[in-house]
C-alpha positions as CSV (number, residue, x, y, z in Angstrom):
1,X,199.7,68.9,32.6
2,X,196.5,69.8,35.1
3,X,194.5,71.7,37.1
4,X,195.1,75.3,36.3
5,X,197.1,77.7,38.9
6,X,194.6,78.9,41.2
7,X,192.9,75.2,41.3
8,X,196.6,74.4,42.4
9,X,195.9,77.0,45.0
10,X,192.8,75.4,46.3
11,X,194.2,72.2,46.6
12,X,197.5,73.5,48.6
13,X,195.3,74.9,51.2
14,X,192.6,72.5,51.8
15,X,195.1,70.2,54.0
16,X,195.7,66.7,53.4
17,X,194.6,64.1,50.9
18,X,194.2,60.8,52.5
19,X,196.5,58.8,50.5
20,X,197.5,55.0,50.6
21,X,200.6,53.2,50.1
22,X,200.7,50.8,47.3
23,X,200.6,48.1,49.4
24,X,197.2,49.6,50.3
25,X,198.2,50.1,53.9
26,X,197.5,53.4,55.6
27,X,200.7,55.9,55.7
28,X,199.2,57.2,58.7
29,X,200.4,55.6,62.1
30,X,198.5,55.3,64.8
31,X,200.5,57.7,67.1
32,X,198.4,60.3,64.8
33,X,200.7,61.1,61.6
34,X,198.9,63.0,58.6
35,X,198.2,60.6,55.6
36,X,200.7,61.4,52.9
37,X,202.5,58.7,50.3
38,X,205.6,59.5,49.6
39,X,205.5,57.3,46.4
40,X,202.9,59.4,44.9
41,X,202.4,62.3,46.4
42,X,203.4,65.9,45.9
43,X,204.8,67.4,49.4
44,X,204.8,71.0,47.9
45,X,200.5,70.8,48.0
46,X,200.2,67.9,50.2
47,X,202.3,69.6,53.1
48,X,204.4,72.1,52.6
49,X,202.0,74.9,51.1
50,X,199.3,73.9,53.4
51,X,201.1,75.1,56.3
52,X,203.7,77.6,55.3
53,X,200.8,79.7,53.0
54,X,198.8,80.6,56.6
55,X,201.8,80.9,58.7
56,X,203.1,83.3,56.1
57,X,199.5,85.0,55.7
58,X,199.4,85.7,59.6
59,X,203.0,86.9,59.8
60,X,202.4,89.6,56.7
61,X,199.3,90.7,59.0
62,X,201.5,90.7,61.7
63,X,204.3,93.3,60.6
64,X,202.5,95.0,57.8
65,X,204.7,93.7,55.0
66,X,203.5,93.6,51.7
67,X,204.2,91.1,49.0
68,X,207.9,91.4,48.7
69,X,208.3,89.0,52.1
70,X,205.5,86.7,50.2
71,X,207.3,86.7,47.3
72,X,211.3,86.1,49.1
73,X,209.8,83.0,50.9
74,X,208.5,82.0,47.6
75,X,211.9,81.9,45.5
76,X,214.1,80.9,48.5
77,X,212.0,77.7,49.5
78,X,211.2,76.4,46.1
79,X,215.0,77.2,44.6
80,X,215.9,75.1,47.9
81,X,214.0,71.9,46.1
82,X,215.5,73.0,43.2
83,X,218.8,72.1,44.9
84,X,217.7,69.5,47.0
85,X,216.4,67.1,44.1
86,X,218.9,68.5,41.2
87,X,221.2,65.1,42.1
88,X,218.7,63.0,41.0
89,X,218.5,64.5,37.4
90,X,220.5,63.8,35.0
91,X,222.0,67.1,34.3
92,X,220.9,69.4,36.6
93,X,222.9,71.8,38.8
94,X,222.0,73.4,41.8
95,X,221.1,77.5,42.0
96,X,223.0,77.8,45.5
97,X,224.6,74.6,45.6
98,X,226.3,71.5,43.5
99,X,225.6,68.6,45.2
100,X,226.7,65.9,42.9
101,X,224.8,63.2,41.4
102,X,223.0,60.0,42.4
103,X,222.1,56.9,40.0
104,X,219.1,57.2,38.5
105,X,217.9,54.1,40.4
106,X,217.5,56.8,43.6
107,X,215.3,59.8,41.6
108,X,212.6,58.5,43.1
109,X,209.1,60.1,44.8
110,X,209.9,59.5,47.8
111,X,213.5,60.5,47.8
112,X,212.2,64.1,46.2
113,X,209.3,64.4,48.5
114,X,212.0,63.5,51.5
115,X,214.6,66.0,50.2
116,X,212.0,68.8,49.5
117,X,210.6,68.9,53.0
118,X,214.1,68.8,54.9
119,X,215.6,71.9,52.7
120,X,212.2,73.5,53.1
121,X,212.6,73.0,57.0
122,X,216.0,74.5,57.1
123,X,215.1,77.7,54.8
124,X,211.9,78.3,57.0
125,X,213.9,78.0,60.1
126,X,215.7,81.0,58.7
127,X,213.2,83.1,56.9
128,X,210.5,82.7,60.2
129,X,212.2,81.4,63.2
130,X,209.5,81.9,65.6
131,X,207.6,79.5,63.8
132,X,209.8,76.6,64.3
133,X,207.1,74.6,66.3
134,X,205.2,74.8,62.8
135,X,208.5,73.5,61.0
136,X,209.1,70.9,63.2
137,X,205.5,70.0,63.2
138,X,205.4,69.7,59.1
139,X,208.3,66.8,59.2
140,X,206.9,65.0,62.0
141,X,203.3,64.9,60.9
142,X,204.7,63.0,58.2
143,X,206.7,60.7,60.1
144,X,210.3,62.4,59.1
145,X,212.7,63.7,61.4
146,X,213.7,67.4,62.5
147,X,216.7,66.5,64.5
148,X,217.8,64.7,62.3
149,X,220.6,67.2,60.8
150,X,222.7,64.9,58.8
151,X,224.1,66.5,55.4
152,X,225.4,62.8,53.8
153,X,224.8,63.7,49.8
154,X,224.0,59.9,49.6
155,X,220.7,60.2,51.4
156,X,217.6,62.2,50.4
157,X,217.4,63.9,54.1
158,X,221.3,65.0,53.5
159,X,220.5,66.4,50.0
160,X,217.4,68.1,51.5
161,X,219.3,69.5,54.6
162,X,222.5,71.0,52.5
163,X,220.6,72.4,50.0
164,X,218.3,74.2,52.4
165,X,221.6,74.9,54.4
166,X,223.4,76.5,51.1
167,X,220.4,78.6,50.8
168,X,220.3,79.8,54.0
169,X,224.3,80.3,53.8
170,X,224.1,82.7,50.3
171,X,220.8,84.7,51.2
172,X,220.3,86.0,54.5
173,X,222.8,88.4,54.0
174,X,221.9,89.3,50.3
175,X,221.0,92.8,50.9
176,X,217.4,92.2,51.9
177,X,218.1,92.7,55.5
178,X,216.4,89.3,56.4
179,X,218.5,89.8,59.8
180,X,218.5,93.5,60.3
181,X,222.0,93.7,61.1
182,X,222.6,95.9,57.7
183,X,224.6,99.2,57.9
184,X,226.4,98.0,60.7
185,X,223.2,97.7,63.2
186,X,224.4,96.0,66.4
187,X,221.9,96.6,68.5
188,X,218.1,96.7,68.5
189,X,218.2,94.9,64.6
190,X,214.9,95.1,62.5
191,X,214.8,92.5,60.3
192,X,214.1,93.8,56.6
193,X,214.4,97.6,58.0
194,X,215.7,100.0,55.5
195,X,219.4,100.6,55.6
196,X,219.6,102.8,52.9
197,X,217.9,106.4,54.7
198,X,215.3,106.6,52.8
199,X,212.8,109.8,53.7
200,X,209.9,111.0,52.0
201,X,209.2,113.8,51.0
202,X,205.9,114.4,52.0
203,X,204.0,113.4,55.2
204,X,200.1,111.9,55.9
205,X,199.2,115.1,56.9
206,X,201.0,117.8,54.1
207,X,201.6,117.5,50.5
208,X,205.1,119.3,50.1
209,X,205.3,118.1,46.6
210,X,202.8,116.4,44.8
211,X,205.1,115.1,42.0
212,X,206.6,112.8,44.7
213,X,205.3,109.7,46.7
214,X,202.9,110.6,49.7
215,X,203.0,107.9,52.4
216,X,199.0,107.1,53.8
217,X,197.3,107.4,56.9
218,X,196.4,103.6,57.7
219,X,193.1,103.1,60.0
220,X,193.7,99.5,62.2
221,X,189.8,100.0,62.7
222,X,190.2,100.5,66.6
223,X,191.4,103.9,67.1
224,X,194.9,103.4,66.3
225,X,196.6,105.2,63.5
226,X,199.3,104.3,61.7
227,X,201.6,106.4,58.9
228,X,203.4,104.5,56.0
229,X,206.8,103.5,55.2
230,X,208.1,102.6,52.0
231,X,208.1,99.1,53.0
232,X,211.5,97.2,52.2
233,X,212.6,100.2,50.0
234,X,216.3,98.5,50.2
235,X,215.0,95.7,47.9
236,X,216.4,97.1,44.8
237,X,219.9,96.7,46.2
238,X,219.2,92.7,46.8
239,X,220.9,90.1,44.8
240,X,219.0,89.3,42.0
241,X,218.9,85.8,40.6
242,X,218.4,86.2,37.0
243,X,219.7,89.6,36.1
244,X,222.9,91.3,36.4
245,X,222.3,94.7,37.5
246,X,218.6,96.5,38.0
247,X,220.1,100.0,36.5
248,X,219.5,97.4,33.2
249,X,215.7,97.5,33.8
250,X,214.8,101.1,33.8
251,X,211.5,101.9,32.8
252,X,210.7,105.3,31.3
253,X,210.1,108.1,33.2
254,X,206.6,108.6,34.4
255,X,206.1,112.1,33.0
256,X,202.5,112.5,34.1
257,X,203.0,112.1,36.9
258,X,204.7,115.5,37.2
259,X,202.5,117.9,38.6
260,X,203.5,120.7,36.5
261,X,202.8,119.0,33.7
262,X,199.3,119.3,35.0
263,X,196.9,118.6,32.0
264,X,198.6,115.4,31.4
265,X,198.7,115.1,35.6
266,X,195.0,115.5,35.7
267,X,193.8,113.7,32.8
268,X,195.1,110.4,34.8
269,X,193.9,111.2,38.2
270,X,190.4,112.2,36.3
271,X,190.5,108.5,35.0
272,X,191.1,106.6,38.4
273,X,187.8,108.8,39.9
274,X,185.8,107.5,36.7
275,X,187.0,104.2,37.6
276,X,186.1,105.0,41.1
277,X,182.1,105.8,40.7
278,X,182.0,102.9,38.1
279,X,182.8,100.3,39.7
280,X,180.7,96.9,38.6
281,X,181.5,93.8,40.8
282,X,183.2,92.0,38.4
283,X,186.1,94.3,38.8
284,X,186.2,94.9,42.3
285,X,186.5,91.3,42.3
286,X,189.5,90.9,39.8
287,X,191.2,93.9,41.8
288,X,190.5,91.8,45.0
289,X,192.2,89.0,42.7
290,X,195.0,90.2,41.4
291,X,196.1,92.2,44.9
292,X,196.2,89.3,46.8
293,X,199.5,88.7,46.8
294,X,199.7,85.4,48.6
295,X,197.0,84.1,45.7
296,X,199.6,85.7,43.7
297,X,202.8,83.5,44.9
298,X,201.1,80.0,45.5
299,X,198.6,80.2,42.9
300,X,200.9,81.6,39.4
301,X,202.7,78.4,38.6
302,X,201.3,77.8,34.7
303,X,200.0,74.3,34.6
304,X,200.4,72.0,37.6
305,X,202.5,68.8,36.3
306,X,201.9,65.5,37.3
307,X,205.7,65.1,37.2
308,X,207.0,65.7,40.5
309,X,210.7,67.2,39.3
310,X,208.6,69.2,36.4
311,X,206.9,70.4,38.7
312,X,209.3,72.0,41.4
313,X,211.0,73.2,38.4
314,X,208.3,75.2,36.5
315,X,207.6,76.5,40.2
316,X,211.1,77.7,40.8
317,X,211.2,79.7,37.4
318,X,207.9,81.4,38.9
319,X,208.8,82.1,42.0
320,X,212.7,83.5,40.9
321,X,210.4,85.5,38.0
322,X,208.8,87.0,40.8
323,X,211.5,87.8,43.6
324,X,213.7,89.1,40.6
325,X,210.4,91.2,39.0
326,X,209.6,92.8,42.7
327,X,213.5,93.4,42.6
328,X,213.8,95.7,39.7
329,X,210.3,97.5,40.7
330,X,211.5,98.3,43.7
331,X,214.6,99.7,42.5
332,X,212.1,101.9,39.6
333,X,210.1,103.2,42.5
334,X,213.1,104.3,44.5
335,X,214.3,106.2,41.8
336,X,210.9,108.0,40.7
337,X,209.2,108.3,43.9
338,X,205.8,108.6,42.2
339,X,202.9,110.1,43.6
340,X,199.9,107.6,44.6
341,X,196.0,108.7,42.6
342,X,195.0,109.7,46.5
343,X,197.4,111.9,46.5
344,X,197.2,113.9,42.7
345,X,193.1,113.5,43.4
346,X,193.5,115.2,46.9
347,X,195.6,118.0,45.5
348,X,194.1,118.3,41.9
349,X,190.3,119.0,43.9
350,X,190.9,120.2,47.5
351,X,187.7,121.9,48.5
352,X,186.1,119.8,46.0
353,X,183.2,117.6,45.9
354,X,183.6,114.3,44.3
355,X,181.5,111.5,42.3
356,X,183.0,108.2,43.4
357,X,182.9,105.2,45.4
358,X,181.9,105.9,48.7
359,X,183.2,103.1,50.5
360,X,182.2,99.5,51.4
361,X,178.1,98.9,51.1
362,X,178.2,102.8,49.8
363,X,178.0,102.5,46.1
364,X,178.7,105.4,44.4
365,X,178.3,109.1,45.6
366,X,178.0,112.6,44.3
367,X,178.5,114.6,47.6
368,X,182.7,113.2,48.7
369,X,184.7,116.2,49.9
370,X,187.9,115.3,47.9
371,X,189.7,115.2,51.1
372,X,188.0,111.9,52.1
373,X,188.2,110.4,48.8
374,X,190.0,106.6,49.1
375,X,190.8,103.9,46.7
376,X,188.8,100.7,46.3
377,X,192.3,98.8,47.4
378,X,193.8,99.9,50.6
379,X,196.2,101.8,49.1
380,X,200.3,99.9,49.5
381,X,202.8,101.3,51.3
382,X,205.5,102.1,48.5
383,X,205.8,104.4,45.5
384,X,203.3,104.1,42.5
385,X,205.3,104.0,39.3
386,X,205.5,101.3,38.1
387,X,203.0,99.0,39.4
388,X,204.9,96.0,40.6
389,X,201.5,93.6,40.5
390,X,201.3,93.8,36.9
391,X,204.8,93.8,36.4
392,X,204.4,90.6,38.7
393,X,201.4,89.0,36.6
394,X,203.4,90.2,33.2
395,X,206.4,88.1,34.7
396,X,204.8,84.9,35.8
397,X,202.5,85.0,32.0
398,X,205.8,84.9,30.3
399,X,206.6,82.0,32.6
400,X,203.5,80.3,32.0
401,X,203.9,80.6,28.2
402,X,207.4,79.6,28.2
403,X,206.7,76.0,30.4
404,X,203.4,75.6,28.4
405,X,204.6,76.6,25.0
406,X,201.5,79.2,24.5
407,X,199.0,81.6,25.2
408,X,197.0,78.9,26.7
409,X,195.9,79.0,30.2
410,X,192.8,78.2,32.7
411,X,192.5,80.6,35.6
412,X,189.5,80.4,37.5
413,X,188.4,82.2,40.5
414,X,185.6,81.7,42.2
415,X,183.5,84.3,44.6
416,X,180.3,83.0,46.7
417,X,177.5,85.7,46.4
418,X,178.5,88.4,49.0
419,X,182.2,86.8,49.2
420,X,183.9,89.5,48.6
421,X,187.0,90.4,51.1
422,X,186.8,94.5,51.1
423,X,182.7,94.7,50.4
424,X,181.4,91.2,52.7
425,X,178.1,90.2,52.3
426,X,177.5,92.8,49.6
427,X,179.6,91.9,46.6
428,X,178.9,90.2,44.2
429,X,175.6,90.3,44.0
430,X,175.2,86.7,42.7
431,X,177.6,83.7,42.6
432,X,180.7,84.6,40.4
433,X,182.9,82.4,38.8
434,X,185.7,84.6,36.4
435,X,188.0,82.8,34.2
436,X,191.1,83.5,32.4
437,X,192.0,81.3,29.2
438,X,194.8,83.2,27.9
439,X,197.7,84.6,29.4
440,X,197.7,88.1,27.5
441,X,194.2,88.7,28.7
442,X,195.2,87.5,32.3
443,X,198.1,90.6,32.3
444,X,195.6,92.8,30.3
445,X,193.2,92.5,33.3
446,X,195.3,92.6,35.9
447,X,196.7,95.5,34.9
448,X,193.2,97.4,34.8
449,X,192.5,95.9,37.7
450,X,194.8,98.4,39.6
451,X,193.6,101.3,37.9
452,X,189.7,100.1,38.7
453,X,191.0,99.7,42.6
454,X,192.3,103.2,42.2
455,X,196.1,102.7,43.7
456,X,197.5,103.1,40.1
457,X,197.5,105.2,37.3
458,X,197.6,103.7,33.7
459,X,200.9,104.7,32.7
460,X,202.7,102.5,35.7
461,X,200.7,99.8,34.7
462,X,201.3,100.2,31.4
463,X,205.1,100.0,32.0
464,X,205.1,97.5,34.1
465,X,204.1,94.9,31.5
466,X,207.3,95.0,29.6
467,X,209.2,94.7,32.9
468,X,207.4,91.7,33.8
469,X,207.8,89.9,30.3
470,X,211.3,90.8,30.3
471,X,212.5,89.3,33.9
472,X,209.9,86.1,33.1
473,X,212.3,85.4,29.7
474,X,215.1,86.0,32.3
475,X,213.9,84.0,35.0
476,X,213.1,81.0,32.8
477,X,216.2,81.1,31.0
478,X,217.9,80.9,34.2
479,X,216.4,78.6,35.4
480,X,216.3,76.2,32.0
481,X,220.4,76.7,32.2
482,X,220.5,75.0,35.7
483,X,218.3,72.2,34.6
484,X,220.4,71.4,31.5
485,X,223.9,72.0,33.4
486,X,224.9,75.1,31.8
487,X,224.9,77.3,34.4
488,X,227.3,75.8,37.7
489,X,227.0,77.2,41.2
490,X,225.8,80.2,42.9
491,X,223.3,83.0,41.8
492,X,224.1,84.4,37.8
């Protein structure tokens, strides 16, 4: 095992390694293909990740989606490699697929490389059409084909194609709404709208209940406005891979969250504003971490293998862990509808001045009408209870532990003086390297580091870390029962 997940990271996104075959001759031709060996090489960091990580980055910033699209492109790419190579184990069976088996003589590099990047193609034609210049673009900077459609199980670009094909086939109509044609829309389809009627109770402008979920008022920073929706809030009724039914994951009820249980109410909104005016820069920089949820899906893998098939393998069981752990958060936050801090701290001290952060380059001040009072983090665009990033970091540390067989990790992250994303040029004050060796601390951390970015209380986070550890067992063991054959076919 190597490099440690977010090095992994770094090395997806940098581009290309120039690699030679072992015949030492370039693998780049002269008409202008990227370097990669197929013998060697690993096409998940080489050139998949490299290119679909920014297109998916722009496309989030595009629609507004938070990390549940992040996370679906995750699971259904890497399961498709999961299918695509599972012929050339020895006893593994596809998740959406059985494709057979090939002699061992075939379970070669480049047959996996080849077979990854042709099902990746095919799923990413699906999950982002209008970037199929980009698809096309990833197989023929590397020499490969896009037209070349051909689904013979005896060839690595078959494999690759019916694999990506059988994941396409079983999940754009999984209850996500990838197409937008749920609830019988014909016309005008959103894809990932809300089928399910979903309202809120309250608005940006009027707290009707402050027990219940409060969508914000978003600023573009040019004049332009815009309310929230609870983003993908039909997600809980999605297929999940590694559980049977969500109803199985309840978390308890978040009682304080009740404001007429106001003591216990207020004592948690009085701890996100003492968060808020104490911020130090080492944990707005772990908040800006851990709520980065692209980081989040590219970088959480455990170790990185030097084994090409352990590798797609320990990625798929992250990935699923996190689909599945979004999943059965969503489905929580439906069923609470949980006030965010902005909302209990506007309520609790309207007419009130404030001691808290005063926004980016502000520091801390004593004078902030309650009324104006924001959160470190913009503040998401779904319920707060539970927090699904710590459920998600909870998830993918069980993961980790379970493919490394320990605590034991190395997490680094590294911030240039004044690097940070929401305060630039100001924080940190200094160079910052922070660094995560074990995976309990990781969760324990990242699970602060929502209450220090003041977009949850303590309690969600608190709950959240069970959730997480229970669909990363799942996930794994779902996984593990594909790779030994157990398990034969299509999702659970």
């Amino acid at each position: 095992m190597v490099l440690a997940c977010v090095t992994a990271l770094a090395v997806a996104t940098t581009g290309f390694a120039v690699a030679e075959t072992r015949d030492g001759e370039r693998a780049a031709a002269a008409d202008g293909r990227q370097a990669f060996d197929f013998t060697e090489g690993n096409s998940a960091l080489e050139v998949i990740y490299p290119r679909v990580g920014p297109a998916v980055r722009k496309h989030i910033n595009q629609i507004a989606m938070d990390g549940t699209l992040v996370l679906r492109v995750s699971a259904l790419m890497e399961s498709s490699w999961f299918d695509a190579t599972a012929p050339y184990h020895p006893t593994a069976v596809g998740i959406h697929s059985d494709l057979g088996r090939r002699p061992a003589s075939e379970a070669t590099q480049k047959n996996l490389n080849t077979a990854m990047l042709y099902s990746t193609y095919r799923v990413m034609q699906s999950l982002m059409p209008t970037y199929d210049a980009q698809w096309r673009e990833m197989l023929t900077s590397v020499g490969l084909d896009p037209d070349d459609d051909s689904t013979d199980r005896t060839t690595p670009v078959g494999l690759g194609n019916a694999a990506g094909n059988a994941v396409v086939e079983k999940r754009e109509n999984d209850g996500m709404n990838q197409l937008g044609n749920e609830g019988g829309q014909k016309y005008h389809q959103r894809p990932y709208s809300d089928y399910t009627g979903y309202k809120p109770v309250n608005t940006p402008y009027d707290i009707r209940n402050p027990s219940r979920w409060q969508p914000a008022l978003v600023s573009t920073g040019n004049g332009i406005f815009t309310a929230q929706s609870f983003v993908t809030a039909q997600l809980g009724r999605a297929e999940p891979y590694s559980f049977a039914d969500p109803e199985d994951l309840l978390v308890s009820k978040p009682r304080s969250s009740n404001h007429r249980n106001r003591a216990a109410y207020k004592r948690q909104a009085d701890e996100v504003l003492r968060a808020s005016a104490n911020l130090t820069d080492e944990q707005k920089l772990k908040a800006e971490f851990f709520n980065d949820k692209l980081i989040f899906a590219s970088g959480f893998m455990g170790e990185i293998s030097d084994d090409l098939m352990e590798f797609i393998h320990s990625a798929t069981a992250s990935h699923i862990a996190g689909f599945d752990v979004m999943l059965a958060s969503w489905y929580n936050k439906r069923k609470y509808d949980a006030p965010r801090p902005f909302t209990a701290i506007r309520y609790l001290y309207a007419g009130q001045k404030l001691r808290a952060w005063g926004g980016p380059g502000r520091g801390t001040v004593d004078d902030m009408p309650a009324e104006d009072w924001q959160s470190y983090l913009q503040v998401s665009d779904h319920p707060e209870y539970p927090s699904g990033s710590t459920a998600f970091c909870a998830a993918q540390a069980e993961v980790g532990k379970l493919v490394g067989g320990g605590d034991k990790t190395d997490i680094r992250y590294d911030v240039e003086k004044g690097g940070s994303y929401i305060e630039p040029g100001v924080t940190p004050a200094k160079d910052t390297s922070i660094r995560w060796t074990d995976w309990n601390e990781m969760v324990d951390d990242c699970a602060r580091s929502r209450v220090w970015g003041g977009v949850h209380f303590k309690a969600a986070t608190e709950a959240s870390k069970g959730l997480g550890a229970k669909v990363g067992e799942s996930s794994y063991r779902y996984v593990q029962s594909h790779i030994e054959g157990k398990q034969v076919g299509s999702m659970r």
